[in-house]
C-alpha atoms as one frame of an Amber mdcrd trajectory, in Angstrom:
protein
-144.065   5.553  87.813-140.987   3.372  86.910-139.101   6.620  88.306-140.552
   5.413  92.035-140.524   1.427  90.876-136.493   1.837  89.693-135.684   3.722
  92.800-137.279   1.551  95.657-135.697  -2.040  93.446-132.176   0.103  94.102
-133.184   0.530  97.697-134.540  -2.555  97.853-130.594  -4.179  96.015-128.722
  -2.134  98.054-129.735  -3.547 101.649-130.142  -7.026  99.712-126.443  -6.740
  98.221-125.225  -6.464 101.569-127.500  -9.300 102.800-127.455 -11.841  99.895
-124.215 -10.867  98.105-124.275 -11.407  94.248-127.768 -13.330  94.323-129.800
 -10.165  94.379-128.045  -8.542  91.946-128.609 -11.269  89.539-132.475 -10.959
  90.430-132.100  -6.987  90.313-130.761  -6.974  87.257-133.330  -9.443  85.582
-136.020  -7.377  87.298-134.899  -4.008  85.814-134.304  -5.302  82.544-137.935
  -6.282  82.575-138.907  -2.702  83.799-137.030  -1.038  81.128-138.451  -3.359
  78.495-142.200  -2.159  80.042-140.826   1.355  79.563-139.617   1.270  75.929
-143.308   0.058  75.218-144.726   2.362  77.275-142.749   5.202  75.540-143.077
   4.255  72.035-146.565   4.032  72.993-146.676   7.225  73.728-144.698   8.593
  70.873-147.844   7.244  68.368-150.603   8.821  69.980-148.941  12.052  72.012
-146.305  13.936  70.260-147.089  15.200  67.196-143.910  15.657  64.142-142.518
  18.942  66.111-141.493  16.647  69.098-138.923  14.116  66.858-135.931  15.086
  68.716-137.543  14.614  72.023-139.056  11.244  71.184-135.617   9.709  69.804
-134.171  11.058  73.215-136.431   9.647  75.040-136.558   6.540  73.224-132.915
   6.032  73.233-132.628   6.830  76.871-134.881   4.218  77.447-132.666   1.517
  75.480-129.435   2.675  76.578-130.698   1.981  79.930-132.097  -1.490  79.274
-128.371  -2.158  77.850-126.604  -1.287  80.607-128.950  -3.817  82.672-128.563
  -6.834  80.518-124.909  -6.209  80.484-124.802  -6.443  84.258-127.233  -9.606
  83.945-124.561 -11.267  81.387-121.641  -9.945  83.716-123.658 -11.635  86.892
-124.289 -14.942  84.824-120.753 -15.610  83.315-119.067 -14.489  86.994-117.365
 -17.564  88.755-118.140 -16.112  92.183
C-alpha cells in the first residue's frame, strides 16, 4: 500500500515540480516523511506479531530500509527549508 501511495505522491511531485517549482517539493517531502514514519510503525508492528526469531535478519532489513528512507526525506525537507531560492 505505501508502494502505490509513494509512487502516485512522485507522480503527483513530478508534474507539480514543473508547475509549482520548489513549493511542492517542500510539501512532498513533508508528506513522505509522514508516510515513512506510518511505515516504520506499520513494520515494527508487524515484526511483534508476524515473524517469529528465524526471520531477525529480515526484520532489521526491513526495518532499516524503512528508516534509511525516512532519512533521506527529512534531509531533502531540511535542504528545501534552509534553501534561499
Amino acid at each position: 500500500m505505501m508502494v502505490f501511495a509513494s509512487c502516485g505522491i512522485v507522480l503527483l511531485s513530478w508534474i507539480g515540480l514543473i508547475q509549482f517549482n520548489n513549493t511542492f517539493g517542500l510539501l512532498f517531502s513533508l508528506v513522505m516523511v509522514i508516510l515513512m514514519s506510518l511505515d516504520v510503525l506499520y513494520v515494527t508492528s508487524k515484526i511483534l506479531h508476524h515473524y517469529g526469531p528465524e526471520h531477525t535478519m529480515l526484520a532489521a532489513m526491513e526495518l532499516l530500509i524503512s528508516f534509511v528512507v525516512m532519512l533521506w526525506y527529512m534531509l531533502q525537507l531540511v535542504l528545501y527549508i534552509t534553501s534561499s531560492d
